[in-house]
PLY file of the C-alpha trace (Angstrom):
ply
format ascii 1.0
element vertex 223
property float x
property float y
property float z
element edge 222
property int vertex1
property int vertex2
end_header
-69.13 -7.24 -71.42
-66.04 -8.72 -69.71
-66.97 -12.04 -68.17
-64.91 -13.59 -65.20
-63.68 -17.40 -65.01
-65.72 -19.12 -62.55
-63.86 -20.27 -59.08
-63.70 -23.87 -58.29
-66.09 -24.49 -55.12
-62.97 -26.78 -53.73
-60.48 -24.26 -54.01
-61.02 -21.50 -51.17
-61.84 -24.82 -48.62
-58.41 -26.32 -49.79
-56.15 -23.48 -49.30
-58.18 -22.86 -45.39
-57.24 -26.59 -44.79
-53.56 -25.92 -45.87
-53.23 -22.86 -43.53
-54.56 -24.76 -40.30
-52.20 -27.52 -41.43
-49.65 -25.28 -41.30
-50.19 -23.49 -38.01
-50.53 -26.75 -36.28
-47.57 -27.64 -37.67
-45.76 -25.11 -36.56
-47.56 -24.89 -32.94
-46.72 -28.90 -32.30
-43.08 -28.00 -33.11
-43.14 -24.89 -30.52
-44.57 -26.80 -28.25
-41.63 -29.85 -28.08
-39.07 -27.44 -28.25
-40.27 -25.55 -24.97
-40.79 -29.06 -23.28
-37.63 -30.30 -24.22
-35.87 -26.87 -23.64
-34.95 -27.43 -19.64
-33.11 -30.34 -20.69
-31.19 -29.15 -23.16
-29.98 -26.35 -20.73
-29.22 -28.66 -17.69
-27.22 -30.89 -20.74
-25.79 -27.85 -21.63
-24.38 -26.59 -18.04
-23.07 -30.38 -17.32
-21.27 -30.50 -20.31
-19.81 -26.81 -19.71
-18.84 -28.33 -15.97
-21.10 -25.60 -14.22
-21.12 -25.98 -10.84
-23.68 -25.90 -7.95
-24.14 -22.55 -6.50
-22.59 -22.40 -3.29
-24.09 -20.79 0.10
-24.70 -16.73 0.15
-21.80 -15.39 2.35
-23.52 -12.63 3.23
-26.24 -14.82 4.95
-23.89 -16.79 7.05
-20.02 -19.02 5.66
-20.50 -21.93 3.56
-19.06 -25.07 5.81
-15.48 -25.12 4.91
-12.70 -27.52 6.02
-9.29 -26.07 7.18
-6.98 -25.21 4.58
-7.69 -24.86 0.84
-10.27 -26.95 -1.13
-9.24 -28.66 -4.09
-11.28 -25.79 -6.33
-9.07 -23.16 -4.73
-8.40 -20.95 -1.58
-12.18 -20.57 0.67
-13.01 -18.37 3.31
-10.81 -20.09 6.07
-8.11 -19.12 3.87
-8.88 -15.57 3.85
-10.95 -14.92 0.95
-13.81 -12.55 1.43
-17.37 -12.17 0.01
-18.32 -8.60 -1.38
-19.00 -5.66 0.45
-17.08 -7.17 3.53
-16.30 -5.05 6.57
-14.85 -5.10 9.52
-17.77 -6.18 11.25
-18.40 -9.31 10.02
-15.31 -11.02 12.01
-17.19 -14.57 11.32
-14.88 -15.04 8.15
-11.00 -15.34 9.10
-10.17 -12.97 6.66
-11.06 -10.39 8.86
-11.10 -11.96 12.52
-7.07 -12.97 11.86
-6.21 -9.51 11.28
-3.69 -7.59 13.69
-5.59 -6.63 16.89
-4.69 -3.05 16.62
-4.87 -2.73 12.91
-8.33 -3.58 13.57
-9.21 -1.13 16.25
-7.23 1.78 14.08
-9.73 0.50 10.83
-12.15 0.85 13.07
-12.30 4.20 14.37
-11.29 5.82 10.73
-14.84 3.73 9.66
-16.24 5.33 12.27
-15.31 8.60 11.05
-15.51 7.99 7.23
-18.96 7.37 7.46
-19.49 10.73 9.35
-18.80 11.45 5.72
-20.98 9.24 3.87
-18.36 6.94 2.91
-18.80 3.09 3.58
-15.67 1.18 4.65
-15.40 -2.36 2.99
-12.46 -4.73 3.02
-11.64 -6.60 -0.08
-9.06 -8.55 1.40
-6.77 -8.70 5.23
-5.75 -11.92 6.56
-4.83 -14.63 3.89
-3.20 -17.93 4.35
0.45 -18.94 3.10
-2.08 -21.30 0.41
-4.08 -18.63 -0.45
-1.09 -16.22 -0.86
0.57 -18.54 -3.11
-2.46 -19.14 -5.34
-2.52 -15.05 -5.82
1.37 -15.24 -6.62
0.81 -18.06 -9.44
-1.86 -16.18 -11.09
0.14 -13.27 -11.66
3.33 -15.02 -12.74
0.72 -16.33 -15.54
-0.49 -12.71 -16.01
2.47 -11.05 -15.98
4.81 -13.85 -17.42
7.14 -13.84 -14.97
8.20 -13.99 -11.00
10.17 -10.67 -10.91
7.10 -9.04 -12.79
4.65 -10.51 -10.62
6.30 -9.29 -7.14
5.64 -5.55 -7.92
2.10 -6.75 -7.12
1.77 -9.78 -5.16
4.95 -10.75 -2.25
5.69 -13.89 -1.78
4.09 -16.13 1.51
7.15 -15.70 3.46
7.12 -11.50 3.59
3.34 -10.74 2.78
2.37 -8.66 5.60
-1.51 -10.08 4.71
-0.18 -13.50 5.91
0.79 -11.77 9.17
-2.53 -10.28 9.43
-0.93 -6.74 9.07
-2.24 -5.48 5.86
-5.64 -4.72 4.04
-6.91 -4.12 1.15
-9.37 -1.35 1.26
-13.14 -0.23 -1.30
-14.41 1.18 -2.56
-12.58 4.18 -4.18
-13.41 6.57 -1.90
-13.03 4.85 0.93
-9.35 4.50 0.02
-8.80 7.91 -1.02
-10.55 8.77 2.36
-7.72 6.99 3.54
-5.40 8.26 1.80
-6.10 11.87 2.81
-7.15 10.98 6.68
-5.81 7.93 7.39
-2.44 9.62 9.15
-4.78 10.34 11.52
-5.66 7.20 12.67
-1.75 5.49 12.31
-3.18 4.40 8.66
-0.99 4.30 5.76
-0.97 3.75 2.10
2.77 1.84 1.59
2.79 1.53 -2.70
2.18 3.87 -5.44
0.97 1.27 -7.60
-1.56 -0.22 -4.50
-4.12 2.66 -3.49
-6.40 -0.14 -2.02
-3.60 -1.24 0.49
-2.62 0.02 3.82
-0.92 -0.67 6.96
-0.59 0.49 10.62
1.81 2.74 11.33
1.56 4.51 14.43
4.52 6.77 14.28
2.42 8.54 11.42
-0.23 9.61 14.02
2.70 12.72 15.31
4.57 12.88 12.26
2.56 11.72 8.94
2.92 9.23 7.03
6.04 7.94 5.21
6.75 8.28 1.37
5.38 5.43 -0.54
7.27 2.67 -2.52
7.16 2.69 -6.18
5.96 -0.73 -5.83
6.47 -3.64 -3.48
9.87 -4.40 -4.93
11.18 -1.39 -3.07
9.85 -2.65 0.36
12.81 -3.64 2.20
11.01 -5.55 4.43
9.73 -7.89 1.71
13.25 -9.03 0.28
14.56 -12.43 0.80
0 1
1 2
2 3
3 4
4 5
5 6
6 7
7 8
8 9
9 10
10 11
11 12
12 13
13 14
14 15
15 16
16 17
17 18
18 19
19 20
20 21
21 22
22 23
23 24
24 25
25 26
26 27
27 28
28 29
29 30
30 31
31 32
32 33
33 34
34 35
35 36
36 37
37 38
38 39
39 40
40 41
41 42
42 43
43 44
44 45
45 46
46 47
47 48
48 49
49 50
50 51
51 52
52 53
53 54
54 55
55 56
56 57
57 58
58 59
59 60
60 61
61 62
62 63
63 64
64 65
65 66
66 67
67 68
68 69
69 70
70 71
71 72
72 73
73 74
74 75
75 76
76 77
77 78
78 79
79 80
80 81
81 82
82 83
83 84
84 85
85 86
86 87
87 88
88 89
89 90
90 91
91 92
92 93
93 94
94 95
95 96
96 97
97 98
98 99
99 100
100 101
101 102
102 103
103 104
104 105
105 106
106 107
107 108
108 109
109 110
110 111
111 112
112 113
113 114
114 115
115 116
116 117
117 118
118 119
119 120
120 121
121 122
122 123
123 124
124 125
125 126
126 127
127 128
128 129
129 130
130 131
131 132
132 133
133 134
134 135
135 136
136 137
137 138
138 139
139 140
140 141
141 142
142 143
143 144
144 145
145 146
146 147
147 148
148 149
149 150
150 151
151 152
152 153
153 154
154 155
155 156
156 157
157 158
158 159
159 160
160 161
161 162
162 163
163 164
164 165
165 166
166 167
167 168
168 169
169 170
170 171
171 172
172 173
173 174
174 175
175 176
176 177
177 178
178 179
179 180
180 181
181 182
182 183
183 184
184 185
185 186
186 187
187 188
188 189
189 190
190 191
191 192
192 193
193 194
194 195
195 196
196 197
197 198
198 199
199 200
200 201
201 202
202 203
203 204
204 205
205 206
206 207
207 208
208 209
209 210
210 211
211 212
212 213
213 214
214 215
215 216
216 217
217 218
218 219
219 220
220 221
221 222
């Protein structure tokens, strides 16, 4: 007959106690860490310099002083929230913007949405600031001034500083454009820009013009 060593009566009670030990152990720590959590994010964001979020400007323009900020260009230098259009002529970028440009943007929305196509403007009017900024960022992108000008002119000849250019979205809005926007005195000026056109109204009899390779090409934008 096989006989079996007899378990301590202290044993089975002892290991119980260890396991509840253990999972209040463990529950104490989860719970400090979740109180403590919110204020390791908020040190967290402060020492990453986040910023407050600023106003919607879909619901209405942040209150901006004239001229840039010292974060950067704001909407009374031009710049535009998404999904912009011509309607919302509360922000500069698009109430500075050649009369009759408008009115021509205007009637090929009209008609591009006969279509299904929504007519947005990602950028029009910009200040000399504003321009400049844009300039400097793509000298640092594309390491140099000549470089940069085959996308951004300079303030002195950027026709979005005389309020007679736009920048167009989505896609098919500009290629919309592209194909239609004769019609309407609408051109597209550079090869390497399909976002941007201008008002011509000669194009309305006669079509458009050929396009530039890039803005280096435009006449009208040298020195």
């Amino acid at each position: 007959m096989t006989t079996s060593t007899p378990r301590r009566p202290g044993a089975r009670t002892s290991g119980a106690r260890s396991l509840a030990l253990a999972a209040i152990s463990v529950g104490a720590v989860a719970v400090l860490f979740a109180l403590s959590l919110p204020f390791l994010l908020s040190s967290s964001a402060l020492s990453l310099g986040a910023r407050p979020v600023q106003d919607d400007p879909l619901r209405g323009p942040a209150t901006v002083s004239e001229g840039s900020s010292a974060d950067g260009p704001t909407e009374a230098d031009g710049v535009l929230p998404d999904g912009a259009t011509l309607g919302d002529d509360r922000y500069p970028g698009i109430s500075r913007l050649d009369r009759d440009l408008r009115s021509a943007l205007s009637a090929a929305a009209d008609a591009m949405a006969g279509d299904g196509i929504r007519l947005t403007i990602t950028s029009g009017w910009r200040s000399a600031a504003y321009q400049e900024q844009l300039l400097e960022e793509a000298v640092g992108e594309y390491g140099s001034r000549e470089q940069a000008e085959r996308w951004v002119a300079s303030p002195e000849t950027s026709l979005h500083v005389a309020g007679e250019a736009v920048d167009v979205g989505p896609w098919d809005a500009a290629t919309w454009l592209e194909d239609h926007g004769s019609d309407y005195g609408l051109c597209r000026i550079y090869v390497n820009e399909p976002w941007h056109f201008e008002l011509r109204p000669e194009a309305m009899g006669g079509g458009c013009p050929p396009t530039y390779l890039d803005p280096t090409e435009d006449p009208r934008l040298q020195p």
